[in-house]
C-alpha positions in Angstrom: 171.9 44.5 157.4 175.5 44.0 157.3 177.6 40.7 156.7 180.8 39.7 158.1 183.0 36.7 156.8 185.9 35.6 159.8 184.2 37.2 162.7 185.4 34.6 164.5 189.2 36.2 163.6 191.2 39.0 165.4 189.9 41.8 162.8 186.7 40.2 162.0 185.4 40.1 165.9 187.2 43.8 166.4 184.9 45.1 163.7 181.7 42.9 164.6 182.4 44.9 168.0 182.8 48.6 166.4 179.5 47.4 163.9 177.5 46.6 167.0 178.9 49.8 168.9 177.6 52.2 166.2 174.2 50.7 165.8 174.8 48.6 162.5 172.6 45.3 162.2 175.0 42.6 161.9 175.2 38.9 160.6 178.4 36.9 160.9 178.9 33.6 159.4 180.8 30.6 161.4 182.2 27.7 160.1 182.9 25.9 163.2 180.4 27.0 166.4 183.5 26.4 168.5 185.2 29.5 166.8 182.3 31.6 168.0 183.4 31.9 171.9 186.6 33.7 170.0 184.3 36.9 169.1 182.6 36.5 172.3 186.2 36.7 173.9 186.7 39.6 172.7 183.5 41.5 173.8 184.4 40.0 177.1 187.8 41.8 177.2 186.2 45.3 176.4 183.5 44.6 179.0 180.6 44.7 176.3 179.6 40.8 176.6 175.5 42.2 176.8 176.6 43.9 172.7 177.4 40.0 171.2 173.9 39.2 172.0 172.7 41.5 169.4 174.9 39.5 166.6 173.0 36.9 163.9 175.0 34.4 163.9 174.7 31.8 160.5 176.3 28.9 159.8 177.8 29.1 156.6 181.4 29.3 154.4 182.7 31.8 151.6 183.2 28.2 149.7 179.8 26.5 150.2 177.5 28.0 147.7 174.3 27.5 148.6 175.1 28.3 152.4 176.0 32.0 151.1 172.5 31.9 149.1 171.1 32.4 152.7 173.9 34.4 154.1 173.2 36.9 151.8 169.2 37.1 152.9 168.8 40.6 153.7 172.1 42.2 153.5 173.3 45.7 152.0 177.0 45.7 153.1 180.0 43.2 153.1 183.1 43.1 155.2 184.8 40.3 153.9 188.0 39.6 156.3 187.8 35.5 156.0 191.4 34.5 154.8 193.5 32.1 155.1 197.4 33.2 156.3 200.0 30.8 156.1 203.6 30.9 154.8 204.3 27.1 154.3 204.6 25.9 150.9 202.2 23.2 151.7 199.2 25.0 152.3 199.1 26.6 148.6 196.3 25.0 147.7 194.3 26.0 150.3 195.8 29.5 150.2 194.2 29.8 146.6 190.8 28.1 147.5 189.9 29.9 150.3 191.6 33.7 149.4 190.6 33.7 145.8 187.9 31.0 144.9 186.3 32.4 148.6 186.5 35.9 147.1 184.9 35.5 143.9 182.2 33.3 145.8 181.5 36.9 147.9 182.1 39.1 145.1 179.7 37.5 142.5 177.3 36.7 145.3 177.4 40.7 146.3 176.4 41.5 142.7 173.9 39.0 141.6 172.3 40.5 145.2 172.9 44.4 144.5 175.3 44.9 147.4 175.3 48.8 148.3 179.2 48.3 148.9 181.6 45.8 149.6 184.9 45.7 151.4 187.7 43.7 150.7 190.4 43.3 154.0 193.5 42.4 152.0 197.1 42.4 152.8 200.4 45.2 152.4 201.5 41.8 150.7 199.1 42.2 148.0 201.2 45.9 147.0 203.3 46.1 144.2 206.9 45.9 144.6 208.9 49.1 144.1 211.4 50.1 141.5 215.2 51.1 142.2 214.2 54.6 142.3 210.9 54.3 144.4 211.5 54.3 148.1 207.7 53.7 149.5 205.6 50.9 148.4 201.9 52.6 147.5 198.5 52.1 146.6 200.4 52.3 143.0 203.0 50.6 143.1 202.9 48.0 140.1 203.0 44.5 141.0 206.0 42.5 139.4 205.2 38.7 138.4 209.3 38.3 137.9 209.9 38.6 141.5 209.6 36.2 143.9 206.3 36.5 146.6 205.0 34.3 148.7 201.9 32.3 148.1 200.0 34.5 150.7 201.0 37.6 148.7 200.1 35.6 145.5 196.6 34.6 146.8 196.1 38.1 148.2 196.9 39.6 145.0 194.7 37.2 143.2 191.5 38.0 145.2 192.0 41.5 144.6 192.0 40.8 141.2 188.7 39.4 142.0 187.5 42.4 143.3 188.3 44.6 140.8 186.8 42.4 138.2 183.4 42.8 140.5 184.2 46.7 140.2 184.2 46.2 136.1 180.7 44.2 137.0 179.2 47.3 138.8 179.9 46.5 142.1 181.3 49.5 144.5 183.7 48.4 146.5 186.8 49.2 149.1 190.1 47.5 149.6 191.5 47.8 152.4 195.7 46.8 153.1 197.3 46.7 156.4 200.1 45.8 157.1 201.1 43.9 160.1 197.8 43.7 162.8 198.6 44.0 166.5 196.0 43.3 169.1 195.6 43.8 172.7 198.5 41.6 174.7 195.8 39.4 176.4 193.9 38.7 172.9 197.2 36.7 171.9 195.4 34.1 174.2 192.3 34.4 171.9 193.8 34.1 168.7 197.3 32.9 168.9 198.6 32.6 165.7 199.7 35.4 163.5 201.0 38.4 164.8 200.3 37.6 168.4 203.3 34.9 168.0 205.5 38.0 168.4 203.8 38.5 171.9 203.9 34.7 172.7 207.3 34.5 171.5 209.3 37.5 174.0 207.0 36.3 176.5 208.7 32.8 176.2 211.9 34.8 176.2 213.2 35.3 172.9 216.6 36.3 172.3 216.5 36.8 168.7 216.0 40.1 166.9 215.8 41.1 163.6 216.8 44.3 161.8 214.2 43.9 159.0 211.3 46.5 159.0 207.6 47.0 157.7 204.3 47.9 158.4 202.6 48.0 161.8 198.7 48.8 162.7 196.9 48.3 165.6 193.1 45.9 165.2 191.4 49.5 166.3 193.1 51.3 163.6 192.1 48.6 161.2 188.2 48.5 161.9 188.1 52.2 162.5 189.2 53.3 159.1 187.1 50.4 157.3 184.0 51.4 159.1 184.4 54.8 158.0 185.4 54.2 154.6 182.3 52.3 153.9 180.0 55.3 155.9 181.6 57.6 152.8 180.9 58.1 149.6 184.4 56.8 148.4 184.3 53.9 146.5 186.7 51.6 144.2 189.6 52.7 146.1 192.3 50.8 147.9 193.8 51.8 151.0 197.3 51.0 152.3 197.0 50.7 156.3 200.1 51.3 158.5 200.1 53.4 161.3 204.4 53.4 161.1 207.3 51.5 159.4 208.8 49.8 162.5 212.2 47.9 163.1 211.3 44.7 164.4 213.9 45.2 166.9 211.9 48.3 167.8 208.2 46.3 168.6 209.9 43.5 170.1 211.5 45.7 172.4 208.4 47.4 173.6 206.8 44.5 174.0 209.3 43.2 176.3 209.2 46.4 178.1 205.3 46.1 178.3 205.2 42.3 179.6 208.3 42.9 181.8 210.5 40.3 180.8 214.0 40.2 179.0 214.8 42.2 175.8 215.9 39.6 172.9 219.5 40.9 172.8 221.1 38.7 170.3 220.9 40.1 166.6 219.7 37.4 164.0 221.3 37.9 160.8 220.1 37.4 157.5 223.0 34.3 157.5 221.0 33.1 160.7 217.7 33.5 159.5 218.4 31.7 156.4 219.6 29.0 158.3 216.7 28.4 160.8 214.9 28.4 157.7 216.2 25.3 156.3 216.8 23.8 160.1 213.0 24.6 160.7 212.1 23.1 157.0 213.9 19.5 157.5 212.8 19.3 160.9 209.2 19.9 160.4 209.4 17.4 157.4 211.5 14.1 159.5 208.9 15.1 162.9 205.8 16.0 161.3 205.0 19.1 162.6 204.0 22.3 161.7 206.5 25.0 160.6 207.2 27.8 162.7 209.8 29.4 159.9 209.5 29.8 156.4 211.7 31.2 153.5 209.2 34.0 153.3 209.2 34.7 156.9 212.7 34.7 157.0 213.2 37.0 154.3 211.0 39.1 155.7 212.6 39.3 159.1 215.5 41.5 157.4 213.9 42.7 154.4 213.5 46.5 154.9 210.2 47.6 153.4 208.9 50.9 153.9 205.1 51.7 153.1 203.5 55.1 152.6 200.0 55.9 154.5 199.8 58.8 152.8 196.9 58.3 150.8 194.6 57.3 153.6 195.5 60.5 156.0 194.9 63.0 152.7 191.7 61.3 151.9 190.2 60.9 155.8 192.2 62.7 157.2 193.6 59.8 159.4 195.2 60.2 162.9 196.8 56.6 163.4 197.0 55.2 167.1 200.7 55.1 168.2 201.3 51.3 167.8 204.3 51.1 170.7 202.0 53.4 172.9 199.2 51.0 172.1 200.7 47.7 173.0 202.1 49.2 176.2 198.5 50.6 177.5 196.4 47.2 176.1 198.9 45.5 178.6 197.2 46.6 181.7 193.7 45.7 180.3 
């Protein structure tokens, strides 16, 4: 049998779907049996609503001990996608409990339990940060405690470190980094926060865009390539995931193009974005409400990272889906 952690997520209900498709025997654990209509959401968008029958469903968290003691009942695979992703300062603590304390929790539990293999869903955040002379970020790019990196990076890192400590432990095991996960258009209205907020955001009509690039994968990419890593004989590996290094100009432009509405047409600049920032940061604090804009989210609208996929295509042989090609033909779903 095969356990999932944050099925009720966008990958982790993608990959429950692709599990079930292929015939695997899956458990996913909840914390909150509102979340589970999520995953059922998404079956429901693919027309497959008679596969999420065939999920076991268990009541349990990647920080509750003795709820994993019954998780693990049975199981000979992990998929563990439950994370926490935030970019507020505030939410550090929790960043570190749940991505690193959760991880070790699944990590220890998968070898005091003789886990055939494990797979870790981690983060392009988690990669290393690359010298003056290096132009891609890879698999081997070293990691730089000097520089500056957000607390999501920091707690991404850290349960990788977890991970490879497992590896040490005998564990086999396969990390898996992708960079920034787009969904079908209408699953925004499933899960709404994350990278869906660029969907929800020209669909409001935007007028902002950034110059600042990275890494871009579609949910179906994601899944795909995890499924069949863990079907090979590959093992303590990691993986960096991006189908394409994409202007964010570039993606919110197709996606205005695919939802019909107005192009942002005004170019924020890295003066602008550091502003909102600090605008976003004092309002937040005097009204009590959530942030919508971080430092980290502002550096990141200009920073111009470019990652190499490499790897992944020599090893598998990879053919990524075309993400602007993808979010134009999910549209019509």
């Amino acid at each position: 049998m095969v356990l999932v952690t944050g099925g009720t997520g966008l990958v982790g209900a993608h990959l429950l779907l692709h599990l079930i498709e292929n015939g695997e025997n899956v458990r996913a654990i909840y914390r909150n049996p509102n979340n589970i209509q999520k995953a059922k959401s998404v079956f429901e968008l693919y027309g497959k609503t008679d596969l999420f029958e065939k999920i076991n469903w268990l009541e349990a968290d990647i920080l509750d001990v003795p709820s994993l003691e019954i998780a693990f009942i049975d199981i000979e695979y992990v998929y563990h996608c439950a994370a926490l992703i935030s970019f507020d300062p505030k939410n550090e603590d929790g960043l570190r409990k749940t991505n690193i304390e959760g991880t070790a929790n699944m990590v220890n539990f998968s070898l005091a339990k003789g886990i055939k293999k494990f797979c870790f869903v981690s983060s392009i955040a988690a990669l290393g940060d690359p010298a003056p002379h290096e132009k891609y970020i890879t698999e081997e790019t070293d990691w730089n405690p000097e520089k500056p990196h957000s607390d999501y990076a920091i707690s991404k890192y850290g349960a990788e470190m977890e991970v490879w400590r497992a590896v040490q432990e005998g564990l086999n095991v396969i990390i898996v980094n992708p960079g920034v996960i787009l969904g079908p258009i209408r699953s925004a209205k499933i899960f709404p926060e994350g990278s869906a907020e660029l969907y929800t955001r020209v669909a409001n009509g935007l007028s902002f865009y950034m110059l600042g690039s990275t890494g871009f994968i579609t949910v179906d990419d994601v899944v795909r390539i995890s499924y069949e890593l863990m079907k090979s004989n590959i093992k303590n590996e990691r993986f960096t995931l991006i189908a394409d290094n994409i202007i964010f100009r570039d993606i919110l432009n197709t996606i205005a193009e695919a939802l019909k509405v107005k192009k942002p047409h005004l170019h924020a600049s890295p003066i602008v974005m550091n502003f909102l920032w600090i605008a976003d940061g004092i309002f937040s604090t005097l009204f009590f409400q959530k942030r919508r804009m971080t430092k980290a989210t502002a550096k990141a609208s200009y920073s111009k990272n470019l990652y190499s996929n490499e790897k992944i295509k020599t090893v598998l042989g990879t053919v990524f889906l075309d993400v602007h090609h993808y979010i134009k033909d999910v549209s019509k779903l």
